[in-house]
Backbone and ligand atoms as CSV (ligand in chain L), in Angstrom:
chain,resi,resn,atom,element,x,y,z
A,1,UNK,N,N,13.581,-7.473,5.296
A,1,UNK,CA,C,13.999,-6.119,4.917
A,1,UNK,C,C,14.069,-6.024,3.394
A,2,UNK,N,N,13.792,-5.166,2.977
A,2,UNK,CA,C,13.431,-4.684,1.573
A,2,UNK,C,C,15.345,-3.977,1.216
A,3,UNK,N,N,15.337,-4.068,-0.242
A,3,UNK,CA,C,16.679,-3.631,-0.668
A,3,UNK,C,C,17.309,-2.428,-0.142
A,4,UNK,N,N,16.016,-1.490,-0.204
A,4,UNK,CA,C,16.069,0.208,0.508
A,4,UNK,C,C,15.840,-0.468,2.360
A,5,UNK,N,N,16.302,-0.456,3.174
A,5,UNK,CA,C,16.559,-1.004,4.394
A,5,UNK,C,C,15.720,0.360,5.087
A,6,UNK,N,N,15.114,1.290,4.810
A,6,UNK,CA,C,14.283,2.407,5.261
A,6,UNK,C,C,13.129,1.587,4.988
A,7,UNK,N,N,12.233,0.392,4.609
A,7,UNK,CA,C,11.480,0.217,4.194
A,7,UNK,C,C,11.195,-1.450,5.039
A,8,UNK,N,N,10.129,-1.764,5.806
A,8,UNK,CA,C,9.940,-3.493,5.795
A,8,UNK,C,C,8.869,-3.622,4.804
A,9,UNK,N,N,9.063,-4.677,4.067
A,9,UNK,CA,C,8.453,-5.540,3.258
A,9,UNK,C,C,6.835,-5.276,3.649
A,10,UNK,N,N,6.447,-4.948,2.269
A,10,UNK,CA,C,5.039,-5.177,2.712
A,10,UNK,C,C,4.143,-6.429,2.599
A,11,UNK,N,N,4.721,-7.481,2.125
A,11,UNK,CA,C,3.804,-8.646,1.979
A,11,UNK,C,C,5.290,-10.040,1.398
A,12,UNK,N,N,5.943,-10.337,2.330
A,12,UNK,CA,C,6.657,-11.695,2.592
A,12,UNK,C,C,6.423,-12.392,1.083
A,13,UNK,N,N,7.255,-12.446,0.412
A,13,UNK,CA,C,6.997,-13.373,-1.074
A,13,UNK,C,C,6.260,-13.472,-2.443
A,14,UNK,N,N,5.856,-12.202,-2.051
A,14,UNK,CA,C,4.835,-11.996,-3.167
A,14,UNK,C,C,5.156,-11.398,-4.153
A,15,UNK,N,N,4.943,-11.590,-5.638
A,15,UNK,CA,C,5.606,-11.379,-6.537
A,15,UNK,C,C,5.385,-10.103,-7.253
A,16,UNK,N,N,6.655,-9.223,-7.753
A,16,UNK,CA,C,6.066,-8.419,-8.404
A,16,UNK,C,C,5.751,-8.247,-9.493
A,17,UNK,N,N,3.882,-7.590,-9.726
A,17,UNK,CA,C,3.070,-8.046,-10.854
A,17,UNK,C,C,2.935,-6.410,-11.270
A,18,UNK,N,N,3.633,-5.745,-11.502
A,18,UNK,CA,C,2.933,-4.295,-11.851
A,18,UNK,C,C,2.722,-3.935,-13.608
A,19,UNK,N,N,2.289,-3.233,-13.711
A,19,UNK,CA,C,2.133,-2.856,-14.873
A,19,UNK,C,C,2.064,-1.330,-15.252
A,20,UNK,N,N,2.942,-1.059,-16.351
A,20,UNK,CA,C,2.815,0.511,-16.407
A,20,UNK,C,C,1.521,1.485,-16.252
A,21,UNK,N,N,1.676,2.494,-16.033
A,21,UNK,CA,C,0.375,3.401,-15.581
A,21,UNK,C,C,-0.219,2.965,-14.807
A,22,UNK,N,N,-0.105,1.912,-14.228
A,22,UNK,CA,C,-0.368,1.740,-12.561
A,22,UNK,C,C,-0.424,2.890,-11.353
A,23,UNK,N,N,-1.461,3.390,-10.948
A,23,UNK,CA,C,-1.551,4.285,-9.666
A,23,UNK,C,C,-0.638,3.933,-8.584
A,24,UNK,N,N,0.627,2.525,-8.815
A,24,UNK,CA,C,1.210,1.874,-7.453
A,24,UNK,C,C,1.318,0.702,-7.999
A,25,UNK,N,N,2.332,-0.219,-7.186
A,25,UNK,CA,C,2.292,-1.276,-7.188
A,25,UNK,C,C,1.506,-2.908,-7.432
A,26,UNK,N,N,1.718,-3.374,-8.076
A,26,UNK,CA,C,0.620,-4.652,-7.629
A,26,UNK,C,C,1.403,-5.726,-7.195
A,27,UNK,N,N,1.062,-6.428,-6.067
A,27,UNK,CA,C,2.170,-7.484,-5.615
A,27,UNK,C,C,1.179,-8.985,-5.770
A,28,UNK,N,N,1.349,-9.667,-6.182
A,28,UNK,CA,C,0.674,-10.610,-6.882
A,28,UNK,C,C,0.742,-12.278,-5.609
A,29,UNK,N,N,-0.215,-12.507,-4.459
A,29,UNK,CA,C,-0.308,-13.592,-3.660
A,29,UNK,C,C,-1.485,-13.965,-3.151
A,30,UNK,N,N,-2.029,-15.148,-2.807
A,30,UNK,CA,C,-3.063,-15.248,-2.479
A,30,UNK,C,C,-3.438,-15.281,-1.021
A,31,UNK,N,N,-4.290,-13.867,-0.708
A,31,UNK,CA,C,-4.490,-13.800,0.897
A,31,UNK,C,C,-3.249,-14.518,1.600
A,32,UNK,N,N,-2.100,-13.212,1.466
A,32,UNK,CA,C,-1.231,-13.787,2.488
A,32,UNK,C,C,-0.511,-12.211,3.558
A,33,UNK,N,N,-0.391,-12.300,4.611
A,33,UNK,CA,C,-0.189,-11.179,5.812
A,33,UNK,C,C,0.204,-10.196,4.980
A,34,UNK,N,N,-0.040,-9.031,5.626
A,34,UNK,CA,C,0.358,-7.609,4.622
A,34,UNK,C,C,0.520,-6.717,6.147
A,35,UNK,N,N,1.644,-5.979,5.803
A,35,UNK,CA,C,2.523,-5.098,6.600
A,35,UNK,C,C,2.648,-3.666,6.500
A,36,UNK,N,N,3.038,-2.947,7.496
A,36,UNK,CA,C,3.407,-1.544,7.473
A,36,UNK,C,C,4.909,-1.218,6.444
A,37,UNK,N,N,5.143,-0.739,6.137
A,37,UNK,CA,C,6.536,-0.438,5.336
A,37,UNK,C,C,6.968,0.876,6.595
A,38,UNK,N,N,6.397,1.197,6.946
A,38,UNK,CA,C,7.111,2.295,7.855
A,38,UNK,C,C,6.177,2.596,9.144
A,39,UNK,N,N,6.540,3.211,10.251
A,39,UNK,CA,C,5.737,3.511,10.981
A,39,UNK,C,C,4.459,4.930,10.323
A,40,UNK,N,N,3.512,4.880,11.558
A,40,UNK,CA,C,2.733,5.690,10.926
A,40,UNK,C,C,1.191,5.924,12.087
A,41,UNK,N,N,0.131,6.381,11.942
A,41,UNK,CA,C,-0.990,6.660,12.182
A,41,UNK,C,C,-2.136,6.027,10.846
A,42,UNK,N,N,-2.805,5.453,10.718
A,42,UNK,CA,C,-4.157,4.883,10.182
A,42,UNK,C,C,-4.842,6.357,9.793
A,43,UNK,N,N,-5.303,6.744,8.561
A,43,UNK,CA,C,-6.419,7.565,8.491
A,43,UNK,C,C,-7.461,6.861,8.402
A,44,UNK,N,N,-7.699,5.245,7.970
A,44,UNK,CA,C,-8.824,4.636,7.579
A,44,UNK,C,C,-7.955,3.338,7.776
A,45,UNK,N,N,-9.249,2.120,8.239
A,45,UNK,CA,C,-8.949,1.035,7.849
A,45,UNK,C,C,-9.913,0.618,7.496
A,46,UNK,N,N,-10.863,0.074,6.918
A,46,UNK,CA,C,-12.221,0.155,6.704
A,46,UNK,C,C,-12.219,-0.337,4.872
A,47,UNK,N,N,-13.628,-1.404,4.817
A,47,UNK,CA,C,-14.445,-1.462,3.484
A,47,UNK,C,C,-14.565,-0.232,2.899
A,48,UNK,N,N,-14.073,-0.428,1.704
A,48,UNK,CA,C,-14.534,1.001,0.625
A,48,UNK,C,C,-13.302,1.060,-0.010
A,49,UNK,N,N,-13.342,2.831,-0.014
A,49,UNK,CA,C,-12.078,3.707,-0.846
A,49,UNK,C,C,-10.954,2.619,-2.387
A,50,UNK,N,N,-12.374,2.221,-3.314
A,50,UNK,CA,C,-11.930,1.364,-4.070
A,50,UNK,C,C,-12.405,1.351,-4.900
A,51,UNK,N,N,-12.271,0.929,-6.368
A,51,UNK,CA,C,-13.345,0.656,-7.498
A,51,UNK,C,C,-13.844,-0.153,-8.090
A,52,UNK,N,N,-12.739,-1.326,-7.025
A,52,UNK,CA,C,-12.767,-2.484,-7.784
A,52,UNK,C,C,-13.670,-3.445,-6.782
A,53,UNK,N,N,-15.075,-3.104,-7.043
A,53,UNK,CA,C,-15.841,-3.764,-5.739
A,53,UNK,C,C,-16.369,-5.048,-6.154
A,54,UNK,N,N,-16.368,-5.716,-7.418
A,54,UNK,CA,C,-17.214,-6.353,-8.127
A,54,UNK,C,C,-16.941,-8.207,-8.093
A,55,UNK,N,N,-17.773,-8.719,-8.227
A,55,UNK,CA,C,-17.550,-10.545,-8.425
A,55,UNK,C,C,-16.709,-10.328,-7.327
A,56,UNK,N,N,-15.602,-11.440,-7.395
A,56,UNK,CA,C,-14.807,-11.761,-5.912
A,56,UNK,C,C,-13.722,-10.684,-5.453
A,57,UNK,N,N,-13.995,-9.877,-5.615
A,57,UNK,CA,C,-13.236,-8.835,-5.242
A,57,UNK,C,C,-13.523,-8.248,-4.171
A,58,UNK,N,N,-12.606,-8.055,-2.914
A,58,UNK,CA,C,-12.540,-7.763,-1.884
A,58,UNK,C,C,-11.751,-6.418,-1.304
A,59,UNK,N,N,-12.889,-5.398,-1.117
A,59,UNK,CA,C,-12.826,-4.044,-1.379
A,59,UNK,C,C,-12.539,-3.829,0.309
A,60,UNK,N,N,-11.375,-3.959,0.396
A,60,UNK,CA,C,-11.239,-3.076,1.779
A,60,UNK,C,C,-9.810,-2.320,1.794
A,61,UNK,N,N,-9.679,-1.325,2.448
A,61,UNK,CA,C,-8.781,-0.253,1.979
A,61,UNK,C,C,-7.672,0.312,3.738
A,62,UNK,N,N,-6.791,0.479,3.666
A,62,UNK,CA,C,-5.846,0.709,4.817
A,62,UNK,C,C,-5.281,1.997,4.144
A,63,UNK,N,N,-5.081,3.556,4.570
A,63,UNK,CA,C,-4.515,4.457,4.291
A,63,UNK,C,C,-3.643,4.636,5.267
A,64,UNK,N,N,-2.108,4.763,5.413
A,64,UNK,CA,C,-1.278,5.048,6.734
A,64,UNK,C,C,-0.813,6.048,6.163
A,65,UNK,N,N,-1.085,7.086,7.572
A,65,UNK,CA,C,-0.462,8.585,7.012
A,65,UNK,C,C,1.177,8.464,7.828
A,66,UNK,N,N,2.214,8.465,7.614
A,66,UNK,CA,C,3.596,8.046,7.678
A,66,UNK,C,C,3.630,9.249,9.425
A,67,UNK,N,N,4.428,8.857,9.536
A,67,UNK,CA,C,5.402,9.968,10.886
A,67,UNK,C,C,6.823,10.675,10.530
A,68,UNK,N,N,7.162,10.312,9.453
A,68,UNK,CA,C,8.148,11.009,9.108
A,68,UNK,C,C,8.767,10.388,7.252
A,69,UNK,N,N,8.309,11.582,6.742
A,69,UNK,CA,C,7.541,11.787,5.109
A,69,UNK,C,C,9.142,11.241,4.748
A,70,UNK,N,N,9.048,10.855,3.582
A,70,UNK,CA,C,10.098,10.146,2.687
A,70,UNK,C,C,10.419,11.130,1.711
A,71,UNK,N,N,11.632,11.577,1.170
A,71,UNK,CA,C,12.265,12.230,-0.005
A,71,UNK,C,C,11.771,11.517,-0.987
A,72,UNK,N,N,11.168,11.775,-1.568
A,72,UNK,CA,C,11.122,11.754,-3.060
A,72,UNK,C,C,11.477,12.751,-4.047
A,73,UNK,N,N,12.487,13.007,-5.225
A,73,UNK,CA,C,12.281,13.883,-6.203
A,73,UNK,C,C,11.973,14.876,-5.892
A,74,UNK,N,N,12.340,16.144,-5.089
A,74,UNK,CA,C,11.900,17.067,-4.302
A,74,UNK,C,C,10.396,16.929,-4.028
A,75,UNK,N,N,9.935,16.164,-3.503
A,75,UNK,CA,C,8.457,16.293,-2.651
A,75,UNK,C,C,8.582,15.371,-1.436
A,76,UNK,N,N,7.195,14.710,-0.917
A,76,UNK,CA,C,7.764,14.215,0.130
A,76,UNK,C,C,6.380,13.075,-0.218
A,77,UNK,N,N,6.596,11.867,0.246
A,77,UNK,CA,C,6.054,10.594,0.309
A,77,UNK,C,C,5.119,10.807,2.199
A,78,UNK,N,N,4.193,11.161,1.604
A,78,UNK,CA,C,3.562,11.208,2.818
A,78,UNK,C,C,2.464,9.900,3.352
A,79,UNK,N,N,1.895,9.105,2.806
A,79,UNK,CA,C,0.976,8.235,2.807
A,79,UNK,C,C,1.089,7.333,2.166
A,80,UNK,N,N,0.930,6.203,2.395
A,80,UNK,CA,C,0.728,4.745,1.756
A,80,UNK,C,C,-0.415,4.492,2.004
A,81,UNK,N,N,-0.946,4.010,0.722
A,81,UNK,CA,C,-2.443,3.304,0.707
A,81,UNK,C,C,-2.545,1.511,-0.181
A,82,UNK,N,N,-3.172,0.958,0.622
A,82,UNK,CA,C,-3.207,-0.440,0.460
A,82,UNK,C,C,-4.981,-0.956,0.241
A,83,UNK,N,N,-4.790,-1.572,-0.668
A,83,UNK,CA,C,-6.102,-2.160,-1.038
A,83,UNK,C,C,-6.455,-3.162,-2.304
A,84,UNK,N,N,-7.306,-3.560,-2.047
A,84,UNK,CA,C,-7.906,-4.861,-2.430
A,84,UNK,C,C,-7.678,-6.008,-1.303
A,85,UNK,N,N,-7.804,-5.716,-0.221
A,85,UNK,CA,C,-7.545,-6.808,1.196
A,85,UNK,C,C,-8.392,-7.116,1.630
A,86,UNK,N,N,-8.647,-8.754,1.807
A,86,UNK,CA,C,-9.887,-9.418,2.638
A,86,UNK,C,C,-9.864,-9.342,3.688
A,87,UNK,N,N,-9.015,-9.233,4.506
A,87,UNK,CA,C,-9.324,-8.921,5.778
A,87,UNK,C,C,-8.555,-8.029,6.427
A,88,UNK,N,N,-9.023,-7.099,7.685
A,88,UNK,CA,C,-8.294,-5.597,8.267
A,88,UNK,C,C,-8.149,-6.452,9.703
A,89,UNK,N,N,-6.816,-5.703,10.345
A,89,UNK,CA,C,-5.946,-6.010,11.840
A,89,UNK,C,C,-7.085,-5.117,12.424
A,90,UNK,N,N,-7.028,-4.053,11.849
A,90,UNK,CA,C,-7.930,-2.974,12.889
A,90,UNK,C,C,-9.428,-3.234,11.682
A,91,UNK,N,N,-10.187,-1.861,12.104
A,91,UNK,CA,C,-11.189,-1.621,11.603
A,91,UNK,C,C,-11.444,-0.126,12.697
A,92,UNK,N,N,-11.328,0.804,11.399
A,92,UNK,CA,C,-11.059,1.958,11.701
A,92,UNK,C,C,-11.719,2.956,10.793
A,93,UNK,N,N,-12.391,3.922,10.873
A,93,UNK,CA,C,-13.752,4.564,9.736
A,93,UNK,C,C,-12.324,5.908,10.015
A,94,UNK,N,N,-12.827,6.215,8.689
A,94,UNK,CA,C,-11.910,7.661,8.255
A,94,UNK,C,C,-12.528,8.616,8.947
A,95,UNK,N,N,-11.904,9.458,9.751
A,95,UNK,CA,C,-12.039,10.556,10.821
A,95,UNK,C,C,-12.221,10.135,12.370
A,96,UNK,N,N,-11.652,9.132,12.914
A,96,UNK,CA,C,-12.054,8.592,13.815
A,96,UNK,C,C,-10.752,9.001,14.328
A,97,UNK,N,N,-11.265,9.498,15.753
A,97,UNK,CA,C,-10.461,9.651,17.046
A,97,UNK,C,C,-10.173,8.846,18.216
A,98,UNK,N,N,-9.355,8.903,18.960
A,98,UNK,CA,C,-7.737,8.731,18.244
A,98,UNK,C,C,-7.396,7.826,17.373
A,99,UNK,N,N,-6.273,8.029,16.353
A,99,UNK,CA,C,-6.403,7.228,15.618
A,99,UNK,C,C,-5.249,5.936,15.806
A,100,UNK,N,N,-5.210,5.132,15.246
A,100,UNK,CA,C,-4.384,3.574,15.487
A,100,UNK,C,C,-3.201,4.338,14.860
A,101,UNK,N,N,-2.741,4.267,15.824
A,101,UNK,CA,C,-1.028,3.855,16.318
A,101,UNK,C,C,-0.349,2.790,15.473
A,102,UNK,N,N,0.652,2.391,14.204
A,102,UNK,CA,C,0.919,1.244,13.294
A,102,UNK,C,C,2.515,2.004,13.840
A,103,UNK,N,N,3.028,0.524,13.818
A,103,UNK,CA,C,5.063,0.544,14.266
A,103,UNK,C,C,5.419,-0.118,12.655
A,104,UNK,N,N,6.813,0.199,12.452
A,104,UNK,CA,C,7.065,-0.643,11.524
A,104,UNK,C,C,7.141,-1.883,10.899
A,105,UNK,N,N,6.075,-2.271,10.303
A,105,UNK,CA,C,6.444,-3.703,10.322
A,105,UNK,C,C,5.321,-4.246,10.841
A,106,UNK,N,N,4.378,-3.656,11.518
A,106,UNK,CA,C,2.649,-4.171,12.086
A,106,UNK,C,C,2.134,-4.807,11.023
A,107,UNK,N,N,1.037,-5.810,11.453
A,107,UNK,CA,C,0.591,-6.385,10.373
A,107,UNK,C,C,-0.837,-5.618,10.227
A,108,UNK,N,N,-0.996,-5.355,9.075
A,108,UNK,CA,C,-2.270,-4.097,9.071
A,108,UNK,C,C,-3.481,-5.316,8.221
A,109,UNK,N,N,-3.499,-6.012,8.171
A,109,UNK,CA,C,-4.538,-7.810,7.585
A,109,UNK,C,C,-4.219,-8.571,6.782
A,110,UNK,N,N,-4.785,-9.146,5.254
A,110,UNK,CA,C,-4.595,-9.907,4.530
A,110,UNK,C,C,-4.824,-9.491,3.298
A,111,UNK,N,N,-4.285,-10.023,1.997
A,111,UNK,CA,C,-4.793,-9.716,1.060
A,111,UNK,C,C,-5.493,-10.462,0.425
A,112,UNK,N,N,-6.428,-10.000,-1.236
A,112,UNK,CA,C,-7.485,-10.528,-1.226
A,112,UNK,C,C,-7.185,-10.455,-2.629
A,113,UNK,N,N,-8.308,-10.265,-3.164
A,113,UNK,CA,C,-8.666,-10.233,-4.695
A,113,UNK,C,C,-8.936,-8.722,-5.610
A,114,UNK,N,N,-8.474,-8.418,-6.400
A,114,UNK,CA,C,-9.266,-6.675,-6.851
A,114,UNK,C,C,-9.147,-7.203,-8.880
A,115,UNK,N,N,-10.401,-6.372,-8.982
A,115,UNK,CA,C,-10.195,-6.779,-10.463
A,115,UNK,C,C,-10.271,-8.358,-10.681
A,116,UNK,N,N,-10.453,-9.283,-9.682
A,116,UNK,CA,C,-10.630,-10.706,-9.920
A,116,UNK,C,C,-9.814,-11.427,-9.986
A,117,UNK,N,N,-8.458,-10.603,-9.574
A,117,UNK,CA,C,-6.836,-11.086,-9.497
A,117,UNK,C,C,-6.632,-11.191,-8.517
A,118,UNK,N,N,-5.790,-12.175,-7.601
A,118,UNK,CA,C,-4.934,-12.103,-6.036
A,118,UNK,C,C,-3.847,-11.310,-6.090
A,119,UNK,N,N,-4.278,-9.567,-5.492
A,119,UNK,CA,C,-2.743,-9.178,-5.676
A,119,UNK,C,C,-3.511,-7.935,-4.438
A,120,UNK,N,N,-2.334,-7.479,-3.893
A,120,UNK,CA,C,-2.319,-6.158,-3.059
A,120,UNK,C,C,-1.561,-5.276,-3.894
A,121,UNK,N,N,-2.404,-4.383,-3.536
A,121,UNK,CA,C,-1.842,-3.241,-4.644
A,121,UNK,C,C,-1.609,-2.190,-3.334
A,122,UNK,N,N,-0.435,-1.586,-3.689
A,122,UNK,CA,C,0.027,-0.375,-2.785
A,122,UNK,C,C,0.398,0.586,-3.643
A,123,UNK,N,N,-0.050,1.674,-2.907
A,123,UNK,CA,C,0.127,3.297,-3.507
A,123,UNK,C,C,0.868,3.763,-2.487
A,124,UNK,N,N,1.917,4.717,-3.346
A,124,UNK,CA,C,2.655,5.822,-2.514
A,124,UNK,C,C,1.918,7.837,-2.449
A,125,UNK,N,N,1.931,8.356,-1.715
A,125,UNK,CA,C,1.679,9.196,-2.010
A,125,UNK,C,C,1.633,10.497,-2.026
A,126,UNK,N,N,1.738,11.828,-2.159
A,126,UNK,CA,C,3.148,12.908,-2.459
A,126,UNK,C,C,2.083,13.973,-1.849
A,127,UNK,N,N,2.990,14.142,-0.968
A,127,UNK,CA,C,2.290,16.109,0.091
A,127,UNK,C,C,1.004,16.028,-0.050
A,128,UNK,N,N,0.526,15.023,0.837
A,128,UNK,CA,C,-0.585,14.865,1.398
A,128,UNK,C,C,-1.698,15.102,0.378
A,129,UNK,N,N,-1.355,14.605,-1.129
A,129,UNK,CA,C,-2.275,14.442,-2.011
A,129,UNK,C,C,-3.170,13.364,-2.110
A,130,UNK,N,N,-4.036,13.076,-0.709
A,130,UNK,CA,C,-4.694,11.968,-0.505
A,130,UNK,C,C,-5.832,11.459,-1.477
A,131,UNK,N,N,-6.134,12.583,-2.232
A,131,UNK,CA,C,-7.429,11.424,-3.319
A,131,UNK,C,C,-6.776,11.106,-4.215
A,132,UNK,N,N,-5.588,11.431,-4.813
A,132,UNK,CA,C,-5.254,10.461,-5.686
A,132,UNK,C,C,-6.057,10.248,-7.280
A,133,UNK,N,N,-6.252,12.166,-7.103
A,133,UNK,CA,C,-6.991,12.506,-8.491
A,133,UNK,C,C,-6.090,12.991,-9.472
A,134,UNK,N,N,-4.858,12.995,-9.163
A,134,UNK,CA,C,-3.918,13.694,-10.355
A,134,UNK,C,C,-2.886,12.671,-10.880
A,135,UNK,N,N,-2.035,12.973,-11.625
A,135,UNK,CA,C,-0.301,11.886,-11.198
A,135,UNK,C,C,0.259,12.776,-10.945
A,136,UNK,N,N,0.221,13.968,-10.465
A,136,UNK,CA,C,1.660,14.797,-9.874
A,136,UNK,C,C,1.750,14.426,-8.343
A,137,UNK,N,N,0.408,13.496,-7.688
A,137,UNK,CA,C,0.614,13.329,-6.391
A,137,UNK,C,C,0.638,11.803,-6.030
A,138,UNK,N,N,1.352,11.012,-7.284
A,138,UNK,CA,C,0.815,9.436,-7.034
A,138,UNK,C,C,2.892,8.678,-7.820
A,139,UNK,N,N,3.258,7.835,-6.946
A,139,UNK,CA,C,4.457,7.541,-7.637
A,139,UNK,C,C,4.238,6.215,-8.315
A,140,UNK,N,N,4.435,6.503,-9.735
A,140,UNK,CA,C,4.397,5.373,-10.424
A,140,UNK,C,C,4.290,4.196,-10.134
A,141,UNK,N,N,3.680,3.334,-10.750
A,141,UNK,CA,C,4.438,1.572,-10.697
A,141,UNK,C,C,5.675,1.005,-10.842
A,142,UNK,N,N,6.649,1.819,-11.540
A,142,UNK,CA,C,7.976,1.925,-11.701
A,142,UNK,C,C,8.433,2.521,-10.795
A,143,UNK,N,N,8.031,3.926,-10.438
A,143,UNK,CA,C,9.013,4.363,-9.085
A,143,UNK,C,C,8.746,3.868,-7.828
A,144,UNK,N,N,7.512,2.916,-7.404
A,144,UNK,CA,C,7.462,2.476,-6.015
A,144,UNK,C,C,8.694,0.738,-6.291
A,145,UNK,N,N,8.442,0.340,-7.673
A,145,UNK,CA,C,9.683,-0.456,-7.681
A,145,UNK,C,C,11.134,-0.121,-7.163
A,146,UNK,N,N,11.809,1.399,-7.702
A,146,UNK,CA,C,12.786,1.960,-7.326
A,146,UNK,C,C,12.762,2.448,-5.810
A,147,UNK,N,N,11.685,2.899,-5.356
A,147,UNK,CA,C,11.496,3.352,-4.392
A,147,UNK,C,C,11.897,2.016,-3.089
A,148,UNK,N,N,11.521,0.666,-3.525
A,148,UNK,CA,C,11.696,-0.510,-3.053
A,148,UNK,C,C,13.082,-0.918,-2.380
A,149,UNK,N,N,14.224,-0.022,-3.795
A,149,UNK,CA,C,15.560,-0.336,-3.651
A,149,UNK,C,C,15.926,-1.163,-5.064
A,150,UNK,N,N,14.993,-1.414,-6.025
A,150,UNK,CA,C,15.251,-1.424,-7.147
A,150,UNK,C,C,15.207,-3.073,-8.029
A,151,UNK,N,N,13.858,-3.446,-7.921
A,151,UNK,CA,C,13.123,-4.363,-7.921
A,151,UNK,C,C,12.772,-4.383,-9.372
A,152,UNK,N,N,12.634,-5.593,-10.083
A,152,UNK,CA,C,12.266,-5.885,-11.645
A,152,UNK,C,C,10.786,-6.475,-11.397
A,153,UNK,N,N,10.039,-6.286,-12.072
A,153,UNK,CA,C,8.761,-7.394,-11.801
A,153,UNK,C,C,8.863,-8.773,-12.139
A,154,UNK,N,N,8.383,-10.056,-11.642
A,154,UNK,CA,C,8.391,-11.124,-11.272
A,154,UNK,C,C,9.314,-11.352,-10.306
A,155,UNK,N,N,10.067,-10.693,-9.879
A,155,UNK,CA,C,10.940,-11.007,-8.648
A,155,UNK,C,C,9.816,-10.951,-7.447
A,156,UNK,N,N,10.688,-11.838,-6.230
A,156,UNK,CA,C,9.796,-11.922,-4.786
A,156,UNK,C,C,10.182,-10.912,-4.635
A,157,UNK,N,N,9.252,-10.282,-3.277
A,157,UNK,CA,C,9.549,-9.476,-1.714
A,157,UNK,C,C,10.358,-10.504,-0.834
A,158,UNK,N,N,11.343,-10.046,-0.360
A,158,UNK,CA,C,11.885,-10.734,0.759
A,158,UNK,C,C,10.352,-10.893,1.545
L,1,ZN,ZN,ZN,-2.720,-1.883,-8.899
């Protein structure tokens, strides 16, 4: 359980590596299990939705659209997106019917490499602002720390 107890851990021990102006989090481990933080529905599990495709970098992407949106700062935390992961639980193409069913705490695969670093990077993300072309719809690298329950970087994840 994560400090904020609304939240399970998304990746068991892994350190936090973020850096300001970060689109999200970076949690810094090498290919080790990666988790749901909340229940939810899959819009995608699938290779892609990434930029960082290059040398050993392992471009596969998990979007969970939540079941019941999170307060944030008057908006609402509707989606978590996870990527740079070598390997997916499911394998699931964006628009696909019906979609995967994730409980809290499911293991959604592994993580991998992005940018040539071992880290999973997680994004939070605000009233269903799914591309993730602005920052009025993306919570900081600092606020998914707070959002955590109030986490310094180099500290573990439970
Ligand atoms: Zn990142």
């Amino acid at each position: 359980m994560l400090r904020n107890p609304a939240l399970r851990s998304p990746l068991h021990g892994g350190t936090l590596a973020g850096y300001r102006g970060d689109t999200g989090l970076d949690i810094a481990a090498d290919r080790k299990p990666v988790f749901a933080v909340a229940p939810g529905t899959l819009d995608y599990s699938e290779r892609g939705h990434t930029l960082w495709t290059s040398g050993k970098d392992t471009p596969n992407s998990v979007r969970l659209a939540l079941d019941t949106p999170i307060a944030w700062k008057g908006h609402k935390i509707t989606h978590v997106y996870y990527t740079h992961m070598s390997a997916l639980t499911h394998q699931m193409h964006e628009g696909t019917e019906p979609r995967v069913v994730i409980k809290a705490g499911d293991a959604l695969g592994v993580s991998g490499v992005g940018n040539g670093m071992p880290h999973l990077h997680i994004g939070f993300l605000l009233d269903g602002k799914v591309e993730q072309d602005s920052w009025d719809g993306i919570l900081t690298e600092s606020d998914v720390r707070v959002l955590f329950g109030g986490y310094r970087n180099g500290e573990k994840l439970p």
